[in-house]
C-alpha positions in Angstrom: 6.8 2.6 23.0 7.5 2.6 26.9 3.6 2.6 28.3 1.2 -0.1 27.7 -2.1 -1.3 29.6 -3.0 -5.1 29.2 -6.6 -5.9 28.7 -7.5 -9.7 29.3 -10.5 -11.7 29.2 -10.5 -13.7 31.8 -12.8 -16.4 30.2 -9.4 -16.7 28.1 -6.8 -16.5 30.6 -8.4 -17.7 33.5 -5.5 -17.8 35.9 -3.5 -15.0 34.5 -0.9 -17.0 33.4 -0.3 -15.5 30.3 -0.9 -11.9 31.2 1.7 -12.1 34.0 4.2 -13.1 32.0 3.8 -10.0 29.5 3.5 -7.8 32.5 6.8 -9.6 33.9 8.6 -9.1 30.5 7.6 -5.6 30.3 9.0 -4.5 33.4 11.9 -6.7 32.7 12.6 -4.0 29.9 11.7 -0.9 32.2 8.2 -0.5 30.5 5.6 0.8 32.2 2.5 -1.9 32.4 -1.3 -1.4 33.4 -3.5 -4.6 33.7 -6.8 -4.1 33.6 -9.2 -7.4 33.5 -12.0 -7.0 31.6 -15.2 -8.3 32.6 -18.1 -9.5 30.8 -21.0 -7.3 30.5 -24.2 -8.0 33.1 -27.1 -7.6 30.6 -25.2 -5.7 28.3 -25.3 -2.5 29.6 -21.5 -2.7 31.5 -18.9 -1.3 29.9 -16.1 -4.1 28.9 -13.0 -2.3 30.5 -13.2 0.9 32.6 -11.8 3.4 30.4 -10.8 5.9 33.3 -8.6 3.0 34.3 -6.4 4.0 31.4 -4.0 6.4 31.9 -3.5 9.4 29.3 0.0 8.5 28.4 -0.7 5.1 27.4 1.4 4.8 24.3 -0.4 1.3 23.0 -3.4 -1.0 24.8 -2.7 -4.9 24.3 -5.7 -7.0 24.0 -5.7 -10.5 25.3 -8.6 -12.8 24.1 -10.2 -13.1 20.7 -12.0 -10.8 18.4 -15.4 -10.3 20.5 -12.8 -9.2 23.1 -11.0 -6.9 20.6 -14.0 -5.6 19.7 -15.5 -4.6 23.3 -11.9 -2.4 24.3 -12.1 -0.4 20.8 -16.3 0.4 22.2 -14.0 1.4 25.4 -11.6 3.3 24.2 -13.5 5.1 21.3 -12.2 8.8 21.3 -9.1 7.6 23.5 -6.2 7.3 20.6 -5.1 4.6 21.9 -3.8 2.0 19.1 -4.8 -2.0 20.0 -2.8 -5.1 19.6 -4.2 -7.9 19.6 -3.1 -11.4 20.6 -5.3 -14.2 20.4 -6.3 -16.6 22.6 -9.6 -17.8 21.4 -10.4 -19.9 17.8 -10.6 -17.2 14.7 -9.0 -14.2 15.6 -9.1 -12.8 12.7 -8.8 -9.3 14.3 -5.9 -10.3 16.2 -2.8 -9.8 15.5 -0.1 -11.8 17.2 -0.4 -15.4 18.1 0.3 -16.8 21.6 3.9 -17.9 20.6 4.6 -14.6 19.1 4.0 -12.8 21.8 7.6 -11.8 23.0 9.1 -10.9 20.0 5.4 -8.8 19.0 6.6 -7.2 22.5 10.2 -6.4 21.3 9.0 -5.2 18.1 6.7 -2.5 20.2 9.8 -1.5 22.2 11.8 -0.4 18.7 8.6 1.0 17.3 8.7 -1.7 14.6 5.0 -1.3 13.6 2.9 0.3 11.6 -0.8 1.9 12.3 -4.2 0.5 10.6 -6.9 2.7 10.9 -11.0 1.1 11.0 -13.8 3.2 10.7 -16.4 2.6 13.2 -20.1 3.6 12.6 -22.7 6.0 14.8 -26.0 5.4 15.3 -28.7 6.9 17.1 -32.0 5.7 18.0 -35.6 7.5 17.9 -38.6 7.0 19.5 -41.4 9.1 19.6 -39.4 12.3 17.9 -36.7 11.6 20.9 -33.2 10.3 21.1 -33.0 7.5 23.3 -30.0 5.6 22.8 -26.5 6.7 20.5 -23.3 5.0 20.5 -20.5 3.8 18.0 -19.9 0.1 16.9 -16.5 -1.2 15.1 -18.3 -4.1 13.4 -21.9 -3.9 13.4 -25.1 -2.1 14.3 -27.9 -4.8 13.9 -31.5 -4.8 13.9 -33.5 -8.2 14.5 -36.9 -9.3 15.2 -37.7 -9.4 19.0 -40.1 -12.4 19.0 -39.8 -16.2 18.2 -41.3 -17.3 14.4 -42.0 -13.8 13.7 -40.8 -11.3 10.6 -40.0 -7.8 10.7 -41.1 -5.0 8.1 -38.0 -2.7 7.8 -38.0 0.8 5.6 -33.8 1.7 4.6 -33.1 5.1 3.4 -30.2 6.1 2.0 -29.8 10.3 2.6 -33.6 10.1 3.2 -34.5 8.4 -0.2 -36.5 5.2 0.1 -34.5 2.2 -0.9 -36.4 -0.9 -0.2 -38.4 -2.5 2.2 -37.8 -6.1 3.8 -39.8 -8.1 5.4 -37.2 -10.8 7.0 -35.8 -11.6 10.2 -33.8 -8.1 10.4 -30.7 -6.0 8.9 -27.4 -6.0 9.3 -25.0 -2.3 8.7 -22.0 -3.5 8.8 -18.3 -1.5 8.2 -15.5 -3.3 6.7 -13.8 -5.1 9.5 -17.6 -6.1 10.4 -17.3 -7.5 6.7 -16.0 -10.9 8.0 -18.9 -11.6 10.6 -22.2 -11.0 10.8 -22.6 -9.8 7.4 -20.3 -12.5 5.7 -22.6 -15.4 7.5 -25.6 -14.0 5.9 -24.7 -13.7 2.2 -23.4 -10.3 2.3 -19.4 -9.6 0.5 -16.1 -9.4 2.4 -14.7 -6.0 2.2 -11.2 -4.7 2.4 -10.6 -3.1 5.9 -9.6 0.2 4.3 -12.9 0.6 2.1 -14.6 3.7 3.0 -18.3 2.3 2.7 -20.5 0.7 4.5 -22.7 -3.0 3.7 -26.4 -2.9 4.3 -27.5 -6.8 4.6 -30.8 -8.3 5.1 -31.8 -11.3 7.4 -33.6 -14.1 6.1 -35.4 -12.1 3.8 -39.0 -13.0 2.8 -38.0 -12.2 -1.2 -36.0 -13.7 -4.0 -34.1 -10.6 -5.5 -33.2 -9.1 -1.6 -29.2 -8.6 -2.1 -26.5 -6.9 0.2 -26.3 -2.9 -0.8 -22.8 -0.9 -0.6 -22.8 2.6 0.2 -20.5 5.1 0.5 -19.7 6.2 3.7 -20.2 9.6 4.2 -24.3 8.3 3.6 -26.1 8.4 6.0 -28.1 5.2 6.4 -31.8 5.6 7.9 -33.5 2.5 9.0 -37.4 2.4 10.1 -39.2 0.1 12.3 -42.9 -0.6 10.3 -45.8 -1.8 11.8 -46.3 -5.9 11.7 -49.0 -8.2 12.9 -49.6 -6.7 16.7 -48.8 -9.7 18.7 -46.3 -7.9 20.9 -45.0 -4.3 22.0 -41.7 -4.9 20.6 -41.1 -5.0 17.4 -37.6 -5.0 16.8 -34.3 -5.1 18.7 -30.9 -3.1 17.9 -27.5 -4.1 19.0 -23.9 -2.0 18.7 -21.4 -4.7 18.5 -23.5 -7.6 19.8 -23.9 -5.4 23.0 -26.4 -2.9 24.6 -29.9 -4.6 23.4 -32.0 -1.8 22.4 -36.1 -3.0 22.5 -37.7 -1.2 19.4 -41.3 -0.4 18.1 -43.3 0.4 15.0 -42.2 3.6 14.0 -38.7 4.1 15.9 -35.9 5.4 13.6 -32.2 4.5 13.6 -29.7 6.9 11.7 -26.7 5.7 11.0 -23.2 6.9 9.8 -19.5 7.1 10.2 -18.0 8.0 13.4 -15.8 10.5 13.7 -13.8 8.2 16.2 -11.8 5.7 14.7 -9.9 2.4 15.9 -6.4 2.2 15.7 -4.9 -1.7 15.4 -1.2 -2.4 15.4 0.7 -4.1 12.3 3.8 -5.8 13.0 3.3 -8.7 11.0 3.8 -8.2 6.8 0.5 -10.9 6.4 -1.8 -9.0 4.0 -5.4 -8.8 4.3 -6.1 -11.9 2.1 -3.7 -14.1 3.2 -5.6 -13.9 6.5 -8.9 -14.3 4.4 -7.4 -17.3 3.2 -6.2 -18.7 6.0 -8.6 -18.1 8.7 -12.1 -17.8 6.8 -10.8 -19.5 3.4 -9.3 -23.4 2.8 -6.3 -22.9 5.2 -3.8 -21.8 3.0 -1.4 -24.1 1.6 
């Protein structure tokens, strides 16, 4: 590889410091460097990194932060082709690749095309109101739906190719792929997944029932969630997010279909570590 952007969080590398020394390396080897410094959305309706910063030939995009950050430049660069790597600089990283003192010989590796390819699905969804579209995106992790109010539940109909599941009444759902696996859906009771499962985990919220359990479907389903009417103490009844970003307000009746993407996010392997040695040693007891 010979063409790379760098996208950094500055909330992680406040002064630069560590992104000008990649950027001094890289053109140490004759490598062509972009950096681009991503911001943090205003009201969650900005775009992380500005995509049309990124030029065509870029051969791999190196993501400087943690996973939230990770995260945010695959929303960007959906449809791009652009593979990510991944070095951490906040607490979990479990989406990150290469540690800070890896970071030169991750580099070096890159150079010789020493890597391999890991390919995440990401979901679609598309929101409804009133028999019209008002909102579709993608999401790597995690398209959510909560309640919108304080000590309130939400009623909730899931359909599963437009057969009537269940209903919920609880603080919300959670759809979540298999690299969303390890969040969201993992704090609130739902199973880890292998990365490379094609399905997708439909998990409720602080359910208002006993026998309310995580459902696995495959994922070429497509997943159909409606907003039902509650107690009428607000407009709002609901609110949808892609990704922890772009806060969609719902109401009684609004539909959100979800599915597969056709886009896909690309991460770069170097490291051998297999998927549950990082379970182990990041979410588990630390390893040995």
């Amino acid at each position: 590889m010979d063409k790379f952007c760098v996208i950094t969080n500055r909330n992680k590398d406040e002064n630069l410091a560590i992104t000008t020394q990649i950027a001094d390396y890289m053109r140490k080897n004759q490598k062509v460097c972009i950096l681009l410094e991503g911001q943090t959305p205003v009201n969650c309706q900005k775009r992380f990194t500005d995509a049309k910063a990124v030029p065509e030939d870029t051969e791999c995009a190196i993501v400087l932060g943690g996973d939230g950050t990770i995260i945010q430049a695959a929303n960007d660069l959906a449809g791009r082709g652009i593979p990510i790597l991944g070095i951490n600089l906040g607490t979990l990283g479990f989406l990150a690749e290469i540690e800070k003192h890896n970071i030169y010989g991750a580099l070096d590796s890159l150079y010789l095309n020493h890597c391999s390819f890991e390919s995440r699905m990401m979901l679609y969804g598309s929101i409804c109101s009133s028999n019209r579209k008002v909102y579709s995106g993608v999401a790597l992790n995690d398209i959510v739906i909560t309640r919108s109010g304080y000590s309130r539940i939400i009623s909730i109909s899931i359909f599963i190719n437009e057969e009537l599941v269940d209903r919920y009444r609880g603080d919300g759902v959670i759809i979540s792929t298999p690299t969303g696996s390890t969040g969201y859906n993992l704090s609130s009771g739902g199973p880890v997944v292998k990365p490379d499962a094609g399905i997708m985990i439909i998990t409720p919220i602080c359910p208002h029932s006993l026998n309310a359990r995580s459902i696995v479907v495959s994922s070429e389903d497509l997943v159909k969630i409606k907003i039902d009417e509650s107690k009428k103490t607000q407009e709002e009844e609901a609110i949808a997010t892609f990704d922890g970003r772009m806060a969609i307000l719902l109401q009684a009746e609004d539909i959100i279909d979800i599915s597969k993407a056709k886009e896909e996010t690309n991460l770069v392997k170097i490291n051998n570590t297999s998927f549950f040695d990082i379970l182990r040693t990041k979410i588990g007891q630390g390893g040995e």
